[in-house]
C-alpha positions in Angstrom: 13.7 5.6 -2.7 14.5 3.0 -5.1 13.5 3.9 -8.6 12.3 0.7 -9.4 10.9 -1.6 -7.2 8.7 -5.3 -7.7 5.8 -6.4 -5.5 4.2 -9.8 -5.8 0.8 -10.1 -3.4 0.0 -13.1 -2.3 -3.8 -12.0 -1.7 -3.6 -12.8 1.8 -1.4 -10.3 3.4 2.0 -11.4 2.4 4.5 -10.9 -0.6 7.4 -11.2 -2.2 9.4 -8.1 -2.8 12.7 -6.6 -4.7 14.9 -4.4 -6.4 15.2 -4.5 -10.4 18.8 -5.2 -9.8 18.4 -7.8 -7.4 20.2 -5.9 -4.8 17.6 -5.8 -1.4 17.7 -2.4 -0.4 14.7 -2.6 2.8 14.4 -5.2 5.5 11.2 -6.0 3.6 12.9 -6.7 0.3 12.0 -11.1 0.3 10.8 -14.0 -1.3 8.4 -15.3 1.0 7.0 -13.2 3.5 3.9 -14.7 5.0 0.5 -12.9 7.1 -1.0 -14.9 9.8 -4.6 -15.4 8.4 -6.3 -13.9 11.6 -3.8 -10.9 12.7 -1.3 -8.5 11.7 1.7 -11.0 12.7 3.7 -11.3 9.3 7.4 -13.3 9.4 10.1 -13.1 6.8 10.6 -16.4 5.7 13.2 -16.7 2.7 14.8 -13.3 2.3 16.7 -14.0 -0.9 18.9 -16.6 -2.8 22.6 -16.6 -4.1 22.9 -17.8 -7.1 25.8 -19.5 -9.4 26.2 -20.8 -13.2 29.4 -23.7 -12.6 30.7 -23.6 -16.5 34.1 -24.9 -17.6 35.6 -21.7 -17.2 34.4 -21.7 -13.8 31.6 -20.2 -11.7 29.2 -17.5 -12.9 27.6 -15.4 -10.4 23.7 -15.1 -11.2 23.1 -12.5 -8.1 24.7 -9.5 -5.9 24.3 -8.7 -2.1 25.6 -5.9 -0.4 27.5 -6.3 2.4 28.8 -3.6 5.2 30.4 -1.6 4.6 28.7 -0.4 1.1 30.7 -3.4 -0.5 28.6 -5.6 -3.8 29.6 -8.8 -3.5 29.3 -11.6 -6.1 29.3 -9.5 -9.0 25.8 -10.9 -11.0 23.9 -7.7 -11.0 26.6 -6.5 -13.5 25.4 -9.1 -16.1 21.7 -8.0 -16.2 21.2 -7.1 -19.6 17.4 -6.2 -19.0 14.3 -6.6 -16.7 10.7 -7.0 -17.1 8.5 -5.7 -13.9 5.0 -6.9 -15.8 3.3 -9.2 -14.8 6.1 -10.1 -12.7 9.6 -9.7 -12.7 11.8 -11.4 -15.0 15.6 -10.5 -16.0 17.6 -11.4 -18.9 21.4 -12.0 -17.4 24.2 -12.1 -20.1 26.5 -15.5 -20.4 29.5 -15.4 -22.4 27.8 -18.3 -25.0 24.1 -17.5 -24.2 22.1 -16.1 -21.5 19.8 -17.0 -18.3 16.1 -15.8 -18.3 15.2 -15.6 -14.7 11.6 -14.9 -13.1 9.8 -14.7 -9.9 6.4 -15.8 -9.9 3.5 -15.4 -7.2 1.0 -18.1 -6.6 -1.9 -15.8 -6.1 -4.2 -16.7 -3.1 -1.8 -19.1 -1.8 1.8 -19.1 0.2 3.5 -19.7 -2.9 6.4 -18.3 -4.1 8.2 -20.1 -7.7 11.8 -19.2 -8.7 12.8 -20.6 -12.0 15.5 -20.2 -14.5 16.2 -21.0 -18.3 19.8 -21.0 -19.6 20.4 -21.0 -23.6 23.6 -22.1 -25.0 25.1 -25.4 -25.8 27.6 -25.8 -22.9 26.5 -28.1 -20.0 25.9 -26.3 -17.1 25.0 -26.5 -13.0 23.1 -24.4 -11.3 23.5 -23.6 -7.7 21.5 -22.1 -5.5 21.1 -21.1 -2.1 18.6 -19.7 0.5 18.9 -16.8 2.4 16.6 -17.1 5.5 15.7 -15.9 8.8 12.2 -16.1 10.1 11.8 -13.1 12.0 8.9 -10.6 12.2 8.8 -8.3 9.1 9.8 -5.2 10.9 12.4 -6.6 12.8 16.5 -7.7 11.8 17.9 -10.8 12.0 20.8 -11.6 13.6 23.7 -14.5 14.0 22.4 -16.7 17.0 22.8 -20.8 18.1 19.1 -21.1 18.2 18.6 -21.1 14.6 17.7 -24.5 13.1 20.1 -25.3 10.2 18.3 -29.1 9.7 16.0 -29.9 6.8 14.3 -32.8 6.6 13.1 -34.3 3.1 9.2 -34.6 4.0 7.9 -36.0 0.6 10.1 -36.9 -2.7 11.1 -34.0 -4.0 10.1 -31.7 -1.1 12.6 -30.4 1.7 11.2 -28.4 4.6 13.0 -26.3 7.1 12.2 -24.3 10.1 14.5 -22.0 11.5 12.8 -21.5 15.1 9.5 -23.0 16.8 6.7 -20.9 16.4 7.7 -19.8 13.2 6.1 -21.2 9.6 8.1 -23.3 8.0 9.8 -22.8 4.4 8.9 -25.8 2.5 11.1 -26.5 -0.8 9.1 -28.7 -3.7 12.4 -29.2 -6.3 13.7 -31.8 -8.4 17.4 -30.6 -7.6 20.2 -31.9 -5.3 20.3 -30.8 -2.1 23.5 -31.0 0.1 23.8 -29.8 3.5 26.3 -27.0 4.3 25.0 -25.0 6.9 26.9 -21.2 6.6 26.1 -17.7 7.7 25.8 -15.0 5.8 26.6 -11.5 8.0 26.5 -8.1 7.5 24.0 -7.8 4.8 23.6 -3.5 4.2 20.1 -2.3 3.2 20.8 1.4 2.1 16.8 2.1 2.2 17.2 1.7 6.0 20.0 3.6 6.9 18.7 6.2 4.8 15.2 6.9 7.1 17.6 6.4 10.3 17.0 2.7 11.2 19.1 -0.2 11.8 20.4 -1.2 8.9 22.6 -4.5 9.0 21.5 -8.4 9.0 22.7 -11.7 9.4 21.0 -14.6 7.3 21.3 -18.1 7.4 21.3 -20.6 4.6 21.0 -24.4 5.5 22.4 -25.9 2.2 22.7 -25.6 -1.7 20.1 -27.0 -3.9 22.5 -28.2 -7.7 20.6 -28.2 -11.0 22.5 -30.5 -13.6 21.2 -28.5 -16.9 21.9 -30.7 -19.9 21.7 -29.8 -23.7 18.0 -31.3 -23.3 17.0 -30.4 -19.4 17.8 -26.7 -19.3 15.3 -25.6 -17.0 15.3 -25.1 -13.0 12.1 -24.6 -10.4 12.1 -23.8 -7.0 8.5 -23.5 -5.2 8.9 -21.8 -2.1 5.5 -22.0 0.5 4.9 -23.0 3.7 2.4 -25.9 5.5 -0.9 -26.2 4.8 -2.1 -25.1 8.1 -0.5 -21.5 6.5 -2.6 -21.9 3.4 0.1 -24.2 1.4 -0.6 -25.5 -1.7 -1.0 -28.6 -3.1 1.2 -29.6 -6.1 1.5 -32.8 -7.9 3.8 -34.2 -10.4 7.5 -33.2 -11.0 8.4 -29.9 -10.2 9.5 -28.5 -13.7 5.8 -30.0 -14.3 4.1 -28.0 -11.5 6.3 -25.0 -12.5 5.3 -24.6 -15.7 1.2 -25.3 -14.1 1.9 -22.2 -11.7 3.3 -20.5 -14.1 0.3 -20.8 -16.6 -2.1 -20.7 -14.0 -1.0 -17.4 -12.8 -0.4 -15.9 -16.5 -4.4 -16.5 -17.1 -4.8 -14.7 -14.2 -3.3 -11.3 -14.5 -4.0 -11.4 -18.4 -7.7 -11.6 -17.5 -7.7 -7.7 -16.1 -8.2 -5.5 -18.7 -5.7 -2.9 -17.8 -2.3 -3.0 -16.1 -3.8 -0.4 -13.0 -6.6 -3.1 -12.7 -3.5 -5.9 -12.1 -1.7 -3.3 -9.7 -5.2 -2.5 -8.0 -5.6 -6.6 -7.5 -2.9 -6.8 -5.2 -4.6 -4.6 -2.5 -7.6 -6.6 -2.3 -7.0 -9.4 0.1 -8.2 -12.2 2.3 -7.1 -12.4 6.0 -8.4 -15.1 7.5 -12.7 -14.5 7.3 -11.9 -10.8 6.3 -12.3 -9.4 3.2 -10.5 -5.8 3.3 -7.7 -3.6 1.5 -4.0 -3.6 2.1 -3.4 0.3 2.8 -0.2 -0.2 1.4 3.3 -2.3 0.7 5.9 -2.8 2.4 4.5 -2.2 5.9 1.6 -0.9 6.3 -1.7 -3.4 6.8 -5.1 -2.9 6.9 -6.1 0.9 7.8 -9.8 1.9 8.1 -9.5 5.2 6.4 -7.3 4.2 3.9 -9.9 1.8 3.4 -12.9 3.5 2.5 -10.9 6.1 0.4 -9.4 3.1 -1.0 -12.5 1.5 -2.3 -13.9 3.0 -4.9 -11.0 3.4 -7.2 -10.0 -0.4 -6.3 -13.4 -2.0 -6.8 -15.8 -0.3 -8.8 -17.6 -0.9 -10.7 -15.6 -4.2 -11.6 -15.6 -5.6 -8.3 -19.0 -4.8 -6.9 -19.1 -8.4 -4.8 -15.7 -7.4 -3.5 -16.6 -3.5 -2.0 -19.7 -5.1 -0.6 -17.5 -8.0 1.3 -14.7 -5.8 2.6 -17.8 -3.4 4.0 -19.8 -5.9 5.7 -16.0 -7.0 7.2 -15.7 -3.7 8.7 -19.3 -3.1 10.0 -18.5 -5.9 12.4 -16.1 -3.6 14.0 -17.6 -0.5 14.5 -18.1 0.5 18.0 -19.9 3.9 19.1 -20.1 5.0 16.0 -16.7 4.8 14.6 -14.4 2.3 12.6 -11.2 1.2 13.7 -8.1 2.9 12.1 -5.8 0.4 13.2 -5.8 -3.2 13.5 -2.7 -3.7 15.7 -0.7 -7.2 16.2 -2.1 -10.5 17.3 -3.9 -10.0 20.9 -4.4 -6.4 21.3 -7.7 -4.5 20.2 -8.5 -2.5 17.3 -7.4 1.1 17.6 -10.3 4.2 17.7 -8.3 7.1 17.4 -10.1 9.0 13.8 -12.7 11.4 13.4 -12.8 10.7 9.6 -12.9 6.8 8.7 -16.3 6.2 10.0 -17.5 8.9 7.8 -15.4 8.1 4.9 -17.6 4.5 5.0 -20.2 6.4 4.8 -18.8 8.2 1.6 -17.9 4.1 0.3 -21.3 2.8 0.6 -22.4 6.2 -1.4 -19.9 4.7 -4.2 -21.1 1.5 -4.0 -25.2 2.4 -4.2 -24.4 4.3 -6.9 -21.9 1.8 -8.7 -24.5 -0.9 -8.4 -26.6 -1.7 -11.7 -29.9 -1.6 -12.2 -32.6 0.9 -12.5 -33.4 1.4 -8.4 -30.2 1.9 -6.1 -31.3 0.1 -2.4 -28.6 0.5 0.3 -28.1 -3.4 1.7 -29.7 -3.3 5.4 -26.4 -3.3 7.2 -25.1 -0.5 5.9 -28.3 1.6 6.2 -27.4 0.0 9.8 -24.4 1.1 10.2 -24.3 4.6 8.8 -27.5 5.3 10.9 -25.3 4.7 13.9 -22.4 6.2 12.9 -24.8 9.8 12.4 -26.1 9.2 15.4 -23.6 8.8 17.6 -21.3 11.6 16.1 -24.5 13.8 16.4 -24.8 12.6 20.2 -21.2 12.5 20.8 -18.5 9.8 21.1 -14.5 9.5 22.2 -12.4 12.5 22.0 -14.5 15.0 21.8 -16.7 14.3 18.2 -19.8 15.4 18.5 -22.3 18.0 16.9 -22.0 21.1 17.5 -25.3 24.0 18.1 -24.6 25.3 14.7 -24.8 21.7 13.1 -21.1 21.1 12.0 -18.8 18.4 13.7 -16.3 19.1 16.6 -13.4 16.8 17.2 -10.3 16.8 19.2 -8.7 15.8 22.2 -5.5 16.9 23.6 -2.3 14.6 22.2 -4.5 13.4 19.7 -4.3 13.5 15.6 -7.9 12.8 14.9 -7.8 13.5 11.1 -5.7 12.2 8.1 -2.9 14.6 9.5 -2.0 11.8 11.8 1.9 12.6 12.5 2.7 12.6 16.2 6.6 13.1 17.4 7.5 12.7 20.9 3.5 12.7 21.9 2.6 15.7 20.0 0.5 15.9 17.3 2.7 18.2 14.2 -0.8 19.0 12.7 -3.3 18.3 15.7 -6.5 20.4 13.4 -8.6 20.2 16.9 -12.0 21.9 16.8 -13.8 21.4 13.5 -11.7 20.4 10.2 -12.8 21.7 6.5 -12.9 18.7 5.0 -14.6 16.7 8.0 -17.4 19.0 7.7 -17.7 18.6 4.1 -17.5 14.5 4.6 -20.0 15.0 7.4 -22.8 17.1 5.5 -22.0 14.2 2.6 -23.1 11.7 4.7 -26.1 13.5 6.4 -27.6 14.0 2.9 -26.9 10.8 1.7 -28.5 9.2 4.8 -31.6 11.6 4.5 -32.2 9.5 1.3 -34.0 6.6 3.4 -34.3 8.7 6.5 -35.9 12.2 5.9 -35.2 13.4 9.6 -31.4 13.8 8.5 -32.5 16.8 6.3 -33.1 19.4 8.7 -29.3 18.7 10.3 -27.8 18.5 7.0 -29.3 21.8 5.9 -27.8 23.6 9.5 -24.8 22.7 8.7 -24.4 23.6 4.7 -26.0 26.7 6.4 -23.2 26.8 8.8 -20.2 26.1 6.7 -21.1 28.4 4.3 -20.9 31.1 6.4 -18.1 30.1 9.0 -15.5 28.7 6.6 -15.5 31.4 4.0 -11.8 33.6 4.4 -12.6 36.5 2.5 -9.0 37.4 2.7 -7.6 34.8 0.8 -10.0 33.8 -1.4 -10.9 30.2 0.5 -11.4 28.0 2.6 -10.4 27.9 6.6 -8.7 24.7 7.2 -10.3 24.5 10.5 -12.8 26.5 12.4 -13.1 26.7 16.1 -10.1 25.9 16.6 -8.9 23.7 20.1 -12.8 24.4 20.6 -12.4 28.0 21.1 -15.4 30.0 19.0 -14.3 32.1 16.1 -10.5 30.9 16.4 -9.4 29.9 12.8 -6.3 27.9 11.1 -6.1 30.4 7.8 -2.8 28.0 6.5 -3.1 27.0 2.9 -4.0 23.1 2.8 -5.8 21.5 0.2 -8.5 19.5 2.5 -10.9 22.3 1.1 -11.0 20.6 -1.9 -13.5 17.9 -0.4 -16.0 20.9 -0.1 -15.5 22.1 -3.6 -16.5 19.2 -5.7 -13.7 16.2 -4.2 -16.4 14.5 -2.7 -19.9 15.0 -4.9 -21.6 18.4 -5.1 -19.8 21.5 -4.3 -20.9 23.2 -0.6 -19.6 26.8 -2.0 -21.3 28.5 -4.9 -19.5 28.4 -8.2 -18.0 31.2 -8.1 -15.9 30.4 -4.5 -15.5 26.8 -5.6 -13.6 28.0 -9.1 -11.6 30.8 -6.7 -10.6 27.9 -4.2 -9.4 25.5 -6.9 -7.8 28.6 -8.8 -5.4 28.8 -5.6 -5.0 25.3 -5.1 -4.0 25.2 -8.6 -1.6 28.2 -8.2 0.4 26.7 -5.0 -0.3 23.0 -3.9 -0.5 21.4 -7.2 2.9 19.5 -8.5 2.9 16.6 -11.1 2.4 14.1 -8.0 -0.2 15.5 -6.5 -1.1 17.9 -3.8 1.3 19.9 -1.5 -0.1 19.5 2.2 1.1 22.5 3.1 1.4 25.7 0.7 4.8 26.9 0.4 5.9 30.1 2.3 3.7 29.1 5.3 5.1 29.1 8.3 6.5 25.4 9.0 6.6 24.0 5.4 8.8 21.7 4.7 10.2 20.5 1.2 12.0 17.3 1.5 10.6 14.4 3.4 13.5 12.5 4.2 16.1 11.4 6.8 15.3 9.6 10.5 12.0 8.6 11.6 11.3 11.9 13.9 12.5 14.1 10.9 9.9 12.7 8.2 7.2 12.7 10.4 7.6 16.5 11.3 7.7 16.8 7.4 4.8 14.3 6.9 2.1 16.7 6.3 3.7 20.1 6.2 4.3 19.9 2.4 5.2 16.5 1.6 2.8 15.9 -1.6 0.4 13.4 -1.3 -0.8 11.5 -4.6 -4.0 10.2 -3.4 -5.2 14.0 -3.3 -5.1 13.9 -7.3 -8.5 12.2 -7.6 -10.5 15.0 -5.6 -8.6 17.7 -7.1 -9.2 17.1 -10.5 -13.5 15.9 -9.4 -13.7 19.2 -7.8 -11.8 21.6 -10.6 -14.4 19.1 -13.1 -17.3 20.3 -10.7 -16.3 23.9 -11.7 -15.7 23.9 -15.3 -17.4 23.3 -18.4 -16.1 19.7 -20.2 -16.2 18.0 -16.7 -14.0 15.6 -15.8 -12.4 14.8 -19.7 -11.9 19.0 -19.5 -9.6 18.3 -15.9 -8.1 15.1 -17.4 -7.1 17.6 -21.1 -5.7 19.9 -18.3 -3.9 17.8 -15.9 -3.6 14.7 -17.9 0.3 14.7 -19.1 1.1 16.6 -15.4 -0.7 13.7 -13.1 1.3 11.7 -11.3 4.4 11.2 -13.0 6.0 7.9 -11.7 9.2 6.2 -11.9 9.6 3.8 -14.4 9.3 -0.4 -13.6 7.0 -0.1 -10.5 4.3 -2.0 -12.4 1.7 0.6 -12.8 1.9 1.1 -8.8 1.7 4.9 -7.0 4.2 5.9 -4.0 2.3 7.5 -0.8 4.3 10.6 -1.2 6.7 13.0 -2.8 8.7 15.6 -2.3 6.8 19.0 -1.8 9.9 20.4 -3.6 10.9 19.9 -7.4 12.1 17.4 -8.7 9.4 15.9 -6.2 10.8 12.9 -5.6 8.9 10.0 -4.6 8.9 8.6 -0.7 7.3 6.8 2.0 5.7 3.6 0.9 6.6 2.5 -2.4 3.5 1.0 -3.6 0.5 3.0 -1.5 -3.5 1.9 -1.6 -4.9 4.7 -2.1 -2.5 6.7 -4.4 -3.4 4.2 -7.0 -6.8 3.6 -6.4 -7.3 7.7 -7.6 -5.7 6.8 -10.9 -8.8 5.1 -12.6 -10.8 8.3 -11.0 -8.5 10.9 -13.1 -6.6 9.5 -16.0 -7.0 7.2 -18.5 -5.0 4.0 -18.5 
């Protein structure tokens, strides 16, 4: 993965996303990407820009591409003399007689994107710059074609808009620079983050014309707004556009000043609006809105700051829930929300708990529809619903269908789950007896159930052997099979969700264990090592990672429960696990803005993968450590 890495969220779904060298590296790597407001359809808009200083010795490049094959081409990245990745990014590029301070700056809650540069010295100078464009779908490659639309047409003064194919949002330009037509093709750009997980790796971009700053001794200053039409959630901007440039650019600096902590700014960018939806970006570059991710999500995102927020993007979700369980996917445009996880609905459960208890005052009342939907979420697990979830005769919670991967451990390769977990998972039971107690607080017949099933648990996950936990019981719904393999999902029953289903003494010899062979400055291992089918790097094609995915990759988000359940155990609490831990947890790379990767490396150095900037890897940070 790249070590360092810039993400600018829109607030609506889309962003604008880079390399600290200005070299894309992913087919997500842009300027303007925009998210439909009511689905998951997102298009790459403006991908990137070339830019050149013409000085009396000639022209300067400002940028670098790479090209196939591995080939850097101008040479601009070599004159970054420093970068800034907070609040956004900004480099310092070294001139001869001066230098160029260049930024990137995201207009939040609009499709806004502004460019602008500063040069210092005395020599008179032009700046060109060009736009690198293909409006495709985000996951997709663009490539050389005659149906691309080269013509702009100069909609207002000052404003030139362009659109590359019908159907597609338009990139509208608001500049005071020249603009001359010059239609050309750039082909072959490389993206080594793509041919490094085994996917196509090469794209062709086109760029209708150059926009030409003339930058005086007085006028040394240079704006480009990127957005879109209005009908895309534009925005409105009056004046010149060095004026409306410098507004932005104040306007978003009182913004992100206003959060009281870096992790707070990082944890803003989840939060979004799509469309009349209030929910949580599971991650960036490409993932969207995921119910579990979600609800695990919340709580580390919201509260107790953003009380008004959690109780939107919950009342969002209870719209969807359908025989008793929340969607884990919303797929693209037209197709229906996808069913397929034992765990989300009761991990809403676990984020309304949060949110009663994050919200002030001296009597905590669960709002109506969530006493609604958690009393149908009980009930139909307890009755039975798709693929198998239901309650059992002992009280705990079966799940599983064949081909399916019900629980977190969601990796499927060729139609086969890796880690299926069918029968009944350890930390499903301990979410499930977390919710039946909660819900017994406004409905007393939930007691009796919730007692079966501590009763249950503590006598049917206990593995004297080892000194733990069974990571499943019951296993493919045959009676007294177990799954003995070291996992750390137990750690939901030993304190990572509230109070501890195991007496001290098993809860402290569980957590000992976990210590001893999951725990790595990153997180949790998913898999302990010497098991049969761990794996220690996480890299590689598509079908590779995902047999990898959860059979020792670590897995950040796992901190925050870790260190609540070794806090449940100890004397000092959670300051005592933070004294412990504290200078081990989650050692990031340096520049990614107070951001958290999805995963690592199960094997030192544990190197960061997957998903760059991940929801709910961050959102455990304010739960462990302080800022």
């Amino acid at each position: 993965m790249t070590a360092r890495e810039w993400l600018i969220a829109d607030g609506l779904g889309g962003y604008a996303m880079g390399t600290d060298d200005g070299i894309r590296t992913r087919r997500y790597h842009s300027l303007l990407l925009v998210a439909a407001p009511e689905s998951e359809q997102r298009f790459v808009l403006v991908n990137g820009v070339e830019a050149w200083l013409d000085t009396a010795d000639g022209p300067v490049a400002l940028t670098t591409q790479r090209y196939v094959p591995d080939t850097l081409h101008p040479d601009g990245a070599s004159r970054i003399t420093a970068f800034r990745g907070d609040p956004w990014p900004a480099w310092t590029i070294g001139l001869p007689d001066g230098e160029v301070q260049y930024e990137i700056v995201g207009v939040h809650g609009h499709v806004a994107t502004m460019l602008r540069w500063r040069v210092s010295g005395k020599a008179r100078v032009k700046l060109r710059v060009r736009l690198q464009m293909s409006g495709r779908d985000w996951h997709s490659l663009h490539r050389e074609n005659m149906a691309f639309r080269f013509d702009g047409e100069r909609a207002l003064p000052g404003t030139w808009r362009f659109q590359g194919y019908a159907g597609v949002p338009p990139v509208v330009v608001y500049t005071a620079a020249r603009y001359e037509h010059r239609p050309l093709w750039f082909r072959r750009v490389q993206y080594d983050e793509e041919r490094a997980r085994g996917l196509d790796y090469v794209e062709d971009l086109a760029s209708p014309g150059e926009f030409t700053f003339d930058l005086n001794t007085k006028r040394r200053e240079a704006t480009l707004v990127l957005t879109t039409s209005t009908e895309w959630g534009g925005l409105e901007i009056e004046g010149s556009a060095a004026d409306a440039g410098k507004a932005l650019r104040a306007r978003e600096q009182r913004r992100v000043t206003a959060f009281p902590s870096r992790r707070e700014r990082a944890a803003d960018s989840y939060i979004v609006q799509r469309g009349a939806r209030r929910t949580i970006i599971a991650g960036y570059p490409w993932f969207t809105d995921w119910g579990r991710d979600t609800f695990i999500s919340l709580p580390g995102l919201c509260l107790p700051n953003r009380v008004e927020d959690a109780q939107a993007i919950l009342l969002s979700w209870c719209a969807h829930l359908s025989d008793g369980m929340m969607p884990n996917v919303f797929p693209s445009e037209g197709k229906e929300p996808e069913y397929n996880s034992v765990d989300a609905a009761l991990w809403f459960v676990a984020a309304v708990r949060a949110l009663t208890e994050a919200t002030p005052g001296p009597v905590r009342q669960v709002p109506v529809q969530f006493i609604a939907a958690c009393e149908e979420i009980l009930t139909r697990y307890a009755r039975g619903t798709r693929f198998g979830i239901r309650m059992d005769g002992d009280g705990l919670l079966a799940a599983g269908a064949p081909g399916m991967a019900l629980t977190w451990m969601d990796a499927v390769v060729d139609g086969v789950p890796v880690t299926p977990r069918s029968g009944k998972a350890v930390e499903v039971q301990a979410l499930w007896i977390d919710a039946l107690q909660f819900a017994a607080s406004w409905n007393t017949r939930w007691n009796a159930v919730a007692a079966r099933a501590r009763e249950s648990f503590t006598k049917r996950f206990w593995n004297a052997g080892r000194g733990c936990l069974f990571d499943a019981v019951d296993v493919d719904h045959l009676a007294g099979a177990v799954d003995d393999r070291l996992r750390p999902n137990q750690i939901f029953a030993c304190g990572g969700l509230s109070r501890p289903l195991l007496p001290e003494a098993r809860a402290r010899a569980v957590l000992d264990l976990v210590e001893r062979e999951l725990w790595t400055p990153m997180g949790l291992r998913s898999l302990a090592r010497g098991e049969a089918g761990y794996v220690g790097r996480v890299d590689g094609p598509l079908r590779q990672r995902d047999l990898g995915y959860h059979q020792g990759t670590v897995w950040p988000w796992l901190t925050g429960a870790f260190l609540r359940a070794w806090a449940s155990c100890h004397a000092g609490g959670l300051g005592a696990a933070r004294a412990r831990f504290g200078t081990d947890v989650m050692r990031l790379p340096e520049g990614n803005a107070g951001h958290v990767p999805e995963i690592a490396d199960g094997d030192a150095p544990h190197e960061p993968r997957g998903c760059p900037f991940q929801a709910w890897s961050l959102a455990e940070l304010p739960r462990t450590t302080p800022d």
